[in-house]
C-alpha positions as CSV (number, residue, x, y, z in Angstrom):
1,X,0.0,0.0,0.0
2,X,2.4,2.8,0.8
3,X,4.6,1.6,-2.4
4,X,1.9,2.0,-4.7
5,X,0.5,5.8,-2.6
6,X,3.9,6.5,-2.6
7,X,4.0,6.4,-6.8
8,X,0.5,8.0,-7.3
9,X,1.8,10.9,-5.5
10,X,5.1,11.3,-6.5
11,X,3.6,10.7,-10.1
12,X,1.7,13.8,-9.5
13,X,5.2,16.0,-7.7
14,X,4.6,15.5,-4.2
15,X,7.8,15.2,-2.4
16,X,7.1,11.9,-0.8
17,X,9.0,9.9,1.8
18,X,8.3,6.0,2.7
19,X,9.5,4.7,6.0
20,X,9.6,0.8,6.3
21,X,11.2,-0.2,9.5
22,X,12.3,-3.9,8.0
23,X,12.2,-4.2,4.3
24,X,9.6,-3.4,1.3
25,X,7.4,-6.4,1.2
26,X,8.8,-8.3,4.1
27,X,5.5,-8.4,6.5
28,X,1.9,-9.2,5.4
29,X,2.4,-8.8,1.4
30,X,4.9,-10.9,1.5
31,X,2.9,-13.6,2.7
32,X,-0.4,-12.8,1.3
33,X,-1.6,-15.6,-0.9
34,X,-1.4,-13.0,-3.9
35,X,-5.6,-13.2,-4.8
36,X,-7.2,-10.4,-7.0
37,X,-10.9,-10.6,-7.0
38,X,-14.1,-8.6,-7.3
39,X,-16.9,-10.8,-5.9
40,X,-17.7,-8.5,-2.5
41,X,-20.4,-8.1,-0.6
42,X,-20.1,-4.5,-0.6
43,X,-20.6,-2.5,-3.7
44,X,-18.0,-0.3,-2.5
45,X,-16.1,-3.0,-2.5
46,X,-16.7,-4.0,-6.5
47,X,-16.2,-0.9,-7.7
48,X,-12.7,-0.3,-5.8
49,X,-12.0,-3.8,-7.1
50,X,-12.8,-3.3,-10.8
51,X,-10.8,-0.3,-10.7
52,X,-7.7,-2.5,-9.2
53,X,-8.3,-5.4,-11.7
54,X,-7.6,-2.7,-14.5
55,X,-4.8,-1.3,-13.2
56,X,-3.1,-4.5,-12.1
57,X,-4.2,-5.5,-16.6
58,X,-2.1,-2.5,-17.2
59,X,0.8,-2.3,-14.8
60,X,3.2,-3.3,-16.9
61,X,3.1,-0.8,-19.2
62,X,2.3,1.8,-16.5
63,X,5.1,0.8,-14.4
64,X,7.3,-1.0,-16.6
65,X,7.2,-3.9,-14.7
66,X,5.4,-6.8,-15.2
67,X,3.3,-8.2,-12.0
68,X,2.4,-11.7,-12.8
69,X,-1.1,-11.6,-13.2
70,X,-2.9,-14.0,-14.1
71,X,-6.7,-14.1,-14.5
72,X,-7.8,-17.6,-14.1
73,X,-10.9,-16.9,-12.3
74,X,-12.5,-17.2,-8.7
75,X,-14.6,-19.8,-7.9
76,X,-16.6,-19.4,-4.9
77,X,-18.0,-23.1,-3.6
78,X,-21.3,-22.9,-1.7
79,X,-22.9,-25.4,0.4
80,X,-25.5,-23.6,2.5
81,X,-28.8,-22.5,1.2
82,X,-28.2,-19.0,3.1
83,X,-24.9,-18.9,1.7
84,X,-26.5,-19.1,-1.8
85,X,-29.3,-17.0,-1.2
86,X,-26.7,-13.9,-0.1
87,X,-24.8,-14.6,-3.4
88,X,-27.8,-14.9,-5.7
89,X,-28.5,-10.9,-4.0
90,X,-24.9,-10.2,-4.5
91,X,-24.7,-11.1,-8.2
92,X,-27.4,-9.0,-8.7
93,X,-25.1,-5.7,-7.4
94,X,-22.3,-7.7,-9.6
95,X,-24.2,-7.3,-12.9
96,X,-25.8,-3.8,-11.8
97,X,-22.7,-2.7,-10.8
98,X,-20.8,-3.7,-14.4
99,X,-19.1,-6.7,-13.4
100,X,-20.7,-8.7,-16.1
101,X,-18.6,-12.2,-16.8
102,X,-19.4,-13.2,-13.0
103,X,-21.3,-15.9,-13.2
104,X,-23.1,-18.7,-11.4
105,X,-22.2,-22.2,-11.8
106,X,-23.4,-25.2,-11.0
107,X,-22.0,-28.6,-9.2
108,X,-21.4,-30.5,-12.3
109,X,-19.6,-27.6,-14.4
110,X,-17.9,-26.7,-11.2
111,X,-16.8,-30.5,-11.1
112,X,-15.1,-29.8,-14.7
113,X,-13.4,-26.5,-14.1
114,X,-12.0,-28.3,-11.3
115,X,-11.5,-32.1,-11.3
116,X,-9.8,-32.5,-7.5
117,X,-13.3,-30.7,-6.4
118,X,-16.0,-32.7,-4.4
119,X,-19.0,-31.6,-5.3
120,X,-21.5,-33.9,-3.1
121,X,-22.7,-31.3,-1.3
122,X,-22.2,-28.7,-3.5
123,X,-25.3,-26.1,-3.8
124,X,-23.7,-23.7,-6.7
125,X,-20.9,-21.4,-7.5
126,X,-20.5,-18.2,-9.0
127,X,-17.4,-17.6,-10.9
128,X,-15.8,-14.2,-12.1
129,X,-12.9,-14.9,-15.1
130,X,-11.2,-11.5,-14.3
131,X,-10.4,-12.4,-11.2
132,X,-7.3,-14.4,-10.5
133,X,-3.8,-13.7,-8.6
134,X,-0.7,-11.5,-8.8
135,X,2.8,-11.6,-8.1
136,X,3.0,-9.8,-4.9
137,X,6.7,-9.4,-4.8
138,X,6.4,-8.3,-8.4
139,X,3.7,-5.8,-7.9
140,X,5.7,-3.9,-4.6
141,X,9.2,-4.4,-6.4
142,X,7.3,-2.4,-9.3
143,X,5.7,0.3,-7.9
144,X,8.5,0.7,-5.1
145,X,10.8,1.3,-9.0
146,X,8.3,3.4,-10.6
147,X,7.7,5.8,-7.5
148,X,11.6,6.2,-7.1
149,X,11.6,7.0,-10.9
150,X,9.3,9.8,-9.9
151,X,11.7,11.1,-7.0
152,X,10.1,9.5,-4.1
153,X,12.7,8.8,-1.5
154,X,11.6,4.9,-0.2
155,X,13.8,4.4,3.4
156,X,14.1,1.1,4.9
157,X,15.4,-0.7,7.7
158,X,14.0,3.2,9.4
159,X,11.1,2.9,12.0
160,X,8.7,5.8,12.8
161,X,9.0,6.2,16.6
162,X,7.0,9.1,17.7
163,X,4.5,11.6,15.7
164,X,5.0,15.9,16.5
165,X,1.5,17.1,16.7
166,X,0.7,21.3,17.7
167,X,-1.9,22.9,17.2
168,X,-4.4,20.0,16.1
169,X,-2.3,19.0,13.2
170,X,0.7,17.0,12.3
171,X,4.0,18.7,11.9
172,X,6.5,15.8,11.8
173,X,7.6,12.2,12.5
174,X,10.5,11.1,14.6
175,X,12.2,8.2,13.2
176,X,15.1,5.9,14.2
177,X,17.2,7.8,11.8
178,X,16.6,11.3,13.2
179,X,13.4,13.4,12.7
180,X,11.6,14.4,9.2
181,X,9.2,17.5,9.2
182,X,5.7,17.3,7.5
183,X,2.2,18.1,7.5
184,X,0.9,15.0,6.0
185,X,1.2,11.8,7.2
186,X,-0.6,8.2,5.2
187,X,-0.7,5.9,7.9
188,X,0.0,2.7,6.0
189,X,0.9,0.4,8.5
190,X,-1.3,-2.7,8.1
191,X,-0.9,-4.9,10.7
192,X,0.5,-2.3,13.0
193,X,-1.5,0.9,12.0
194,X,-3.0,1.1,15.5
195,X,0.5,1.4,17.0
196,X,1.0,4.6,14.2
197,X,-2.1,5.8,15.2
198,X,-1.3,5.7,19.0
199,X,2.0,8.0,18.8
200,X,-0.1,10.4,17.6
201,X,-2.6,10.2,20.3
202,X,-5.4,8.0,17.7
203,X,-7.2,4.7,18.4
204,X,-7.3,3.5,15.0
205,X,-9.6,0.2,15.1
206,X,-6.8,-2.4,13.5
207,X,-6.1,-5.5,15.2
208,X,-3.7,-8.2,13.8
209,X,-4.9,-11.9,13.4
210,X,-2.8,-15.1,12.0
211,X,-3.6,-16.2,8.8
212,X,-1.8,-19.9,7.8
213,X,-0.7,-20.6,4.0
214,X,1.1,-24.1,2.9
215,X,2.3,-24.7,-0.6
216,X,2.2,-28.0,-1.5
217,X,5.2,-29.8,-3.6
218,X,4.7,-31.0,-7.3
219,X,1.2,-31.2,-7.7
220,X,-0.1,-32.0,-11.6
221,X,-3.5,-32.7,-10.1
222,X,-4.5,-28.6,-9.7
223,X,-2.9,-27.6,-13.3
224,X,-1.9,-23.7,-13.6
225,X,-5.5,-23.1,-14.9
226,X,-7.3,-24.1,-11.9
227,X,-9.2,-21.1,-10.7
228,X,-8.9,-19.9,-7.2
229,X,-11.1,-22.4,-5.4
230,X,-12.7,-21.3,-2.3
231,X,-14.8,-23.1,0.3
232,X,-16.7,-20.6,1.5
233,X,-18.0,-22.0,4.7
234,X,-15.0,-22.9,5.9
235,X,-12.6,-20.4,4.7
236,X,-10.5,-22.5,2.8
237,X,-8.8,-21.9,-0.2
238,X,-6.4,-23.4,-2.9
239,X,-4.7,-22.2,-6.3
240,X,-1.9,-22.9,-8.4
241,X,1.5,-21.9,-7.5
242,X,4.7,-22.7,-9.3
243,X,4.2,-26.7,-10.0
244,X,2.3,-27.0,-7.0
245,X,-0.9,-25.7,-4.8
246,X,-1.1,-23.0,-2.5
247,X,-3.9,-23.8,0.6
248,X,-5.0,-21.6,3.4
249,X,-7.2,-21.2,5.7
250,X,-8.6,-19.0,8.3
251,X,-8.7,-20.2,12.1
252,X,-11.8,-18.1,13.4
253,X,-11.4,-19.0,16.7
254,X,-7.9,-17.3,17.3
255,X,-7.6,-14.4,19.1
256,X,-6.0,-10.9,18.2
257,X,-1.8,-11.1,18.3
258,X,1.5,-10.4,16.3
259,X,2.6,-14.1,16.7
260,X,3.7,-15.1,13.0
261,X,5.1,-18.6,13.7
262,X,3.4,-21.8,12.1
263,X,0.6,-23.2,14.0
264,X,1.3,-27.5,13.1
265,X,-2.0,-28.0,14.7
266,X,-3.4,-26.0,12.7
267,X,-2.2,-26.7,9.7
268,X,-3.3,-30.9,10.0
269,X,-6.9,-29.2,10.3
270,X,-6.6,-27.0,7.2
271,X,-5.4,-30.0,5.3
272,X,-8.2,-32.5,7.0
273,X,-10.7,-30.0,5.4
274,X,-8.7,-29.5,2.5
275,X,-9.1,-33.3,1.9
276,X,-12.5,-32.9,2.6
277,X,-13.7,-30.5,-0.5
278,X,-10.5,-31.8,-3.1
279,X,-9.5,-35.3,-2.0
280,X,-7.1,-35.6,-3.9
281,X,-5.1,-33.1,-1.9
282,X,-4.8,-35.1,0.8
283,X,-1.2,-36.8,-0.8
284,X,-0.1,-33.8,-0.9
285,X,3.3,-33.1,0.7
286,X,3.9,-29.6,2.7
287,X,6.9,-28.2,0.9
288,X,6.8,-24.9,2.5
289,X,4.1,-23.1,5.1
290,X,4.8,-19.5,6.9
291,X,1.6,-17.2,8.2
292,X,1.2,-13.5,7.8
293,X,-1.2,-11.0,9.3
294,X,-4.4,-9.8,8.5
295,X,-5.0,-5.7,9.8
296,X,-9.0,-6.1,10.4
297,X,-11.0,-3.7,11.6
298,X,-14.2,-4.5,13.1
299,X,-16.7,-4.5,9.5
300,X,-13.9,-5.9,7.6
301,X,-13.5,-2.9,5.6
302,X,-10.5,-0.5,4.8
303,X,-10.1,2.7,6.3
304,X,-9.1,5.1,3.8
305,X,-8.8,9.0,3.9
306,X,-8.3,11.6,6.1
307,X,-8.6,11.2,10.2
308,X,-10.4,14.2,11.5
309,X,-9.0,14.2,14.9
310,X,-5.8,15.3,13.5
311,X,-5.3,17.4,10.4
312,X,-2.8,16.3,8.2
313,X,-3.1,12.5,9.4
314,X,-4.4,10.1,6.6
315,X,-5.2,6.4,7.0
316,X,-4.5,3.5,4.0
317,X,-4.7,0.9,6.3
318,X,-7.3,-1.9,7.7
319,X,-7.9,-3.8,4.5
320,X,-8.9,-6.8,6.4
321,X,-7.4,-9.3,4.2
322,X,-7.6,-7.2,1.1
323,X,-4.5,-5.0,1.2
324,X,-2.6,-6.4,-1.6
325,X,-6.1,-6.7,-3.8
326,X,-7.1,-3.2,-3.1
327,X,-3.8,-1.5,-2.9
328,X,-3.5,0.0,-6.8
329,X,-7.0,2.0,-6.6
330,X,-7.0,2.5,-3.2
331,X,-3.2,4.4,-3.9
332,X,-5.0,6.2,-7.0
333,X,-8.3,7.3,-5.4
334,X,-6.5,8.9,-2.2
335,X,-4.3,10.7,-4.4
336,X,-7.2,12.0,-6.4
337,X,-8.5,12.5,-3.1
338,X,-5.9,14.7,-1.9
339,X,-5.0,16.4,-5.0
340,X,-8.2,16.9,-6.5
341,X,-10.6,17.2,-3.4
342,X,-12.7,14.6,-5.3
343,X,-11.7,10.7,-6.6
344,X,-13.6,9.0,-9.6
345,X,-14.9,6.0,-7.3
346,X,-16.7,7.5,-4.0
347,X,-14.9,6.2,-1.3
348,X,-16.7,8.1,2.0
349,X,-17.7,4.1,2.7
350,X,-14.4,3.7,4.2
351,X,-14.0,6.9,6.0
352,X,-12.4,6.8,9.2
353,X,-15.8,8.1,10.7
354,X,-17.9,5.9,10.6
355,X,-16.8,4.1,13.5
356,X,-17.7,7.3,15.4
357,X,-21.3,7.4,13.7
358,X,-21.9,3.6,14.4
359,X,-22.3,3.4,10.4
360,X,-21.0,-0.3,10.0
361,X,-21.6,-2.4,6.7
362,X,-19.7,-5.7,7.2
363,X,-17.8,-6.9,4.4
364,X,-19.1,-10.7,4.9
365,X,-17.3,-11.7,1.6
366,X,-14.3,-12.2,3.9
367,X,-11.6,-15.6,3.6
């Protein structure tokens, strides 16, 4: 997220600097599973996404780099009548909305798109062929280029330890390598956005959870075509990566907390139920696992925009899963935001206060 801000803005001469305590990419994008999709809950949530899946079609010749994307489709598995009744209202907003391939599909076409699938108790599926996944290394290593091009000055391995504040606004950060004046500051510190937000005397409403991803080893069963398969009432999910599959799954019974080591337990239940819905999957062997955090806030949404507590302080942050997804248009519409007073996608949905207002629209399309 504050690669891609930091090229929209320096693409448009602001005299940007990016602090990143450890290194570009090393926390939650790094270990993101690398999904693009559209199908939300939220029409906000669409149109930010249609937005993104355009930019991340042309990044390559925006940024010069190319991001691996490949749009091989989501695949959304349901198996509760409730479940399907919510989607039948949702592809409704899809279509109204302009996302026209998503589809629904049923058990047996399901079956053929993917052949590992168990379909026994499957009720229907919608599909959306624009959807797919991204090279997440690719897409920050691009932007982080491309903004640098533009004169941003990225600075890692340099942490942001306390935020100057007078006179209701923001006037500089203090940082491990000496103190930088401003009077703008993007709080775009996903996991650990409350922590910005607290040295400058904010509660912003981000809490970290663990989120578990395994890659399997060779695996010709789930060919690099296979959409990205998701269970949707249990949270697991599966796609091609490399010669192998990428699984994971979310355990909704673990608390908040920034503990990023590899739950074993855990894992033998993600693959049980992986088993369950593609049984094939269950001789597959775990080549490599890690987990990464999710920054949710309570409705699963993003916080984006200006914090009015405290001129000058922004928030990017809180994308509840969606970060890496959401990053290009949410980088493009704050800019507008900023620059122009105005961005071409409204995005007061996701201003900071709504919390205060008790305005909550959960994002239940949430993995």
């Amino acid at each position: 997220m504050g690669c891609a801000l930091a090229y929209q803005l320096a693409k448009r001469n602001v005299d940007v600097v990016l602090l990143e305590r450890e290194t570009l990419g090393s926390q939650s994008t790094g270990r993101c599973a690398g999904g693009v999709r559209q199908q939300f809950s939220m029409e906000a949530n669409v149109r930010l996404q249609r937005l993104s899946v355009r930019l991340f079609e042309e990044f390559e010749q925006e940024t010069g780099h190319p991001p691996d994307f490949r749009q091989i489709g989501y695949l959304f598995v349901l198996t509760l009548p409730q479940h399907v009744e919510d989607f039948r209202h949702n592809m409704e907003m899809w279509h109204r909305v302009g996302l026209a391939d998503a589809r629904w599909v049923d058990a047996d076409e399901a079956s053929r798109m993917v052949p590992v699938l168990n379909v026994e108790d499957v009720l229907g599926c919608t599909f959306c062929p624009s959807d797919g996944v991204a090279s997440p290394a690719d897409v920050t290593s691009g932007y982080a280029s491309a903004a640098r091009r533009h004169g941003a000055r990225l600075r890692e391995g340099v942490e942001v330890v306390g935020v100057d504040v007078a006179g209701g606004r923001v006037q500089g950060v203090r940082t491990s390598a000496g103190e930088i004046a401003t009077r703008l500051l993007f709080n775009c510190a996903g996991a650990w956005s409350s922590s910005i937000g607290r040295l400058a005397g904010l509660e912003i409403p981000v809490l970290p959870y663990r989120r578990h991803v395994a890659v399997t080893g060779s695996f010709p069963a789930v060919p690099r075509g296979n959409p990205m398969t998701v269970d949707f009432q249990s949270s697991l999910y599966f796609h091609p990566e490399g010669d192998g599959v990428l699984i994971g799954m979310s355990d909704r019974a673990e608390p908040p907390g920034y503990v990023t080591d590899v739950n074993w337990e855990f894992l033998e239940k993600m693959f049980a139920t992986a088993a369950g819905r593609a049984p094939a999957l269950a001789s597959a062997g775990v080549k490599t696992a890690w987990a990464g955090l999710y920054e949710t806030t309570p409705d699963h949404q993003a916080i984006l925009g200006p914090v009015p507590e405290l001129e000058g302080f922004w928030c990017a942050s809180g994308f509840s899963g969606h970060g890496f997804m959401q990053a290009p248009a949410a980088a493009l519409l704050l800019a507008q935001l900023l620059l122009d007073r105005r961005s071409e996608i409204d995005i007061s949905p996701f201003a900071f206060t709504r919390f205060a207002k008790g305005s909550l629209v959960s994002e239940r399309n949430v993995i």
